[in-house]
Residue, then its C-alpha position, 0 to 999 in steps of 0.5 A: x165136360x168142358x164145352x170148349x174141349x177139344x179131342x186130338x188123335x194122333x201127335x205124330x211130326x205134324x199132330x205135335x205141334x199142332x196140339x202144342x199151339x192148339x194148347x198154348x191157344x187156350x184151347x183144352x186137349x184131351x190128347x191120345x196117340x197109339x205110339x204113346x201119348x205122355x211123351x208127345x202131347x203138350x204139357x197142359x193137354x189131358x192124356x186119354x188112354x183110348x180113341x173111345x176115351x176121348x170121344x166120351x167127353x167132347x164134341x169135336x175130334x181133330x185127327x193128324x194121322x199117317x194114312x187112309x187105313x189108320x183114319x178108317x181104324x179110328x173112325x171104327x173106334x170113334x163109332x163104337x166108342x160107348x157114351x159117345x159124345x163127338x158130333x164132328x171130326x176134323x181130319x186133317x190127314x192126308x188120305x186122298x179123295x176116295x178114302x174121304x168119301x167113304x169116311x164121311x158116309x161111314x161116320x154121317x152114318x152114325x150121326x157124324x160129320x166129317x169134315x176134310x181138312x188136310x194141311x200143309x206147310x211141313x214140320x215147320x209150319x206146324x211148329x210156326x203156327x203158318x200150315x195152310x189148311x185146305x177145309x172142304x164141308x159146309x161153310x157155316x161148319x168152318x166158321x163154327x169151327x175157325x176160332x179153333x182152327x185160328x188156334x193153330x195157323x192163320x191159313x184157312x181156305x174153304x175149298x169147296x162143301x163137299x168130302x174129298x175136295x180138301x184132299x183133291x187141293x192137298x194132293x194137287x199141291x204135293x204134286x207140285x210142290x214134288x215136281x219143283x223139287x225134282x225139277x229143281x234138283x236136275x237144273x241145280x246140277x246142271x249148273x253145278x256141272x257148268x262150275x256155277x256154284x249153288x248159292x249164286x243159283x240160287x239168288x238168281x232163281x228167287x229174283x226170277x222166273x224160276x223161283x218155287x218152294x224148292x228154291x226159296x225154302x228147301x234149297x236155301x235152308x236144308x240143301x246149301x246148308x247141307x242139313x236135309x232136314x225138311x222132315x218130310x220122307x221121300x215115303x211120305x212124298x211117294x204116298x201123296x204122288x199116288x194118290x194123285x196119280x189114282x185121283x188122274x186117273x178115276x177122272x180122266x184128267x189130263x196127267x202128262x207130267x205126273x207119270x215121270x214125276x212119280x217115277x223119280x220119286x219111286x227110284x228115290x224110295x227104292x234106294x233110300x227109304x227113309x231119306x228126307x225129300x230134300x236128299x233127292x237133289x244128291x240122288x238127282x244129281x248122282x244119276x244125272 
């Protein structure tokens, strides 16, 4: 076994890219993904055939997965797997405060530990190498683990030592990063209504107060130019808004905002599904 070999499990729009400059790092992968694992893990990555394989064979497992439910079904395997090895997880999903808790006792459990680390930055951070990643655990777990983790960005923040504190950060951000876009969207049409065009807007906003990732990245390069191609789904945004919301409201936090935010974006999902977030400002702009 190599003593350096890394487990990553699931090479989806962010798992991909991530394990690609993990690989082009140096790092050994043993790369498994249920929807199929040769097509999309990088070229020099070993391919595994099952969760149970790759955690014979290496200490540390990083998952990218889409949910909650496949995150438990995996911590299921990693557990049952016979001959197993793995003596940490590194979830980088987003699964929301709850769901994390209870992972990490199932898996410290067995001896495990969990260690929640959701990203951020969207496909093309993961390409870029610039996600930020939200760490919550032990401190000298993220330094043991910071060679690895600078093998894929240079955003490392330990948010706090306890499960569940990485995904409270990451769904606080998507909660923000959501309102700007819809927000944004409503004041960009407004202007178009008043014959102001897009791109001076635009300039205007990102040399002022209103200036937010709307404006600088997702207007300018995937709205003006009319390609809506952020790579992250209205389905996607609606997930992490609910779990915001249930984290509200199972501490009493103060949520005057969130409730129309997330009604929005669920008029968005009904009538488009699977439409890029970005799509929303037609959607906004349509209905306005």
């Amino acid at each position: 076994m190599n003593e350096n070999a890394i487990g990553f499990i699931g090479l989806g729009n962010m798992g991909a890219p991530m394990a690609a400059n993990l690989a082009e790092a140096g790092w050994p992968l043993i790369a498994h993904d249920a929807a199929g694992t040769r097509e999309r893990a990088p070229e020099q990555a070993s391919v595994a055939e099952s969760v149970a394989e790759i955690v014979a064979q290496v200490h540390t497992v990083l998952l990218s997965l889409p949910d909650s439910a496949v995150v438990d079904a995996v911590s299921d395997a990693i557990i049952a797997a016979p001959g197993l090895l793995t003596k940490r997880v590194v979830d980088t999903s987003t699964i929301g405060i709850a769901p994390a808790r209870r992972i990490h006792g199932k898996l410290a459990a067995a001896g495990i530990e969990y260690v929640d680390a959701p990203v951020s930055g969207g496909m093309a951070g993961a390409r870029a190498g610039t996600v930020s990643i939200m760490v919550s655990g032990p401190a000298v777990s993220l330094e043991e683990l910071r060679p690895m983790l600078e093998g894929f960005t240079g955003n490392i923040f330990h948010v706090g030592t306890e499960p569940g504190q990485g995904q409270a950060m990451k769904i606080l951000n998507n909660f923000l990063s959501g309102t700007a876009m819809a927000a944004t969207s409503e004041a960009i049409a407004f202007g178009a209504s008043q014959g102001l065009d897009m791109a001076t807007m635009l300039d205007v906003l990102n040399a002022s107060t209103g200036r937010n990732t709307a404006t600088s990245d997702k207007f300018v390069n995937r709205i003006l130019t009319e390609t809506y191609d952020a790579g992250f789904k209205c389905g996607q945004m609606n997930k992490d808004l609910g779990l915001y919301r249930q984290g509200v409201a199972e501490t009493g936090s103060a949520d005057p905002i969130s409730g129309a935010v997330a009604e929005i974006w669920r008029r968005f999902l009904d009538q488009s599904p699977n439409a890029d977030i970005t799509r929303i400002y037609p959607f906004i702009k349509s209905n306005s």
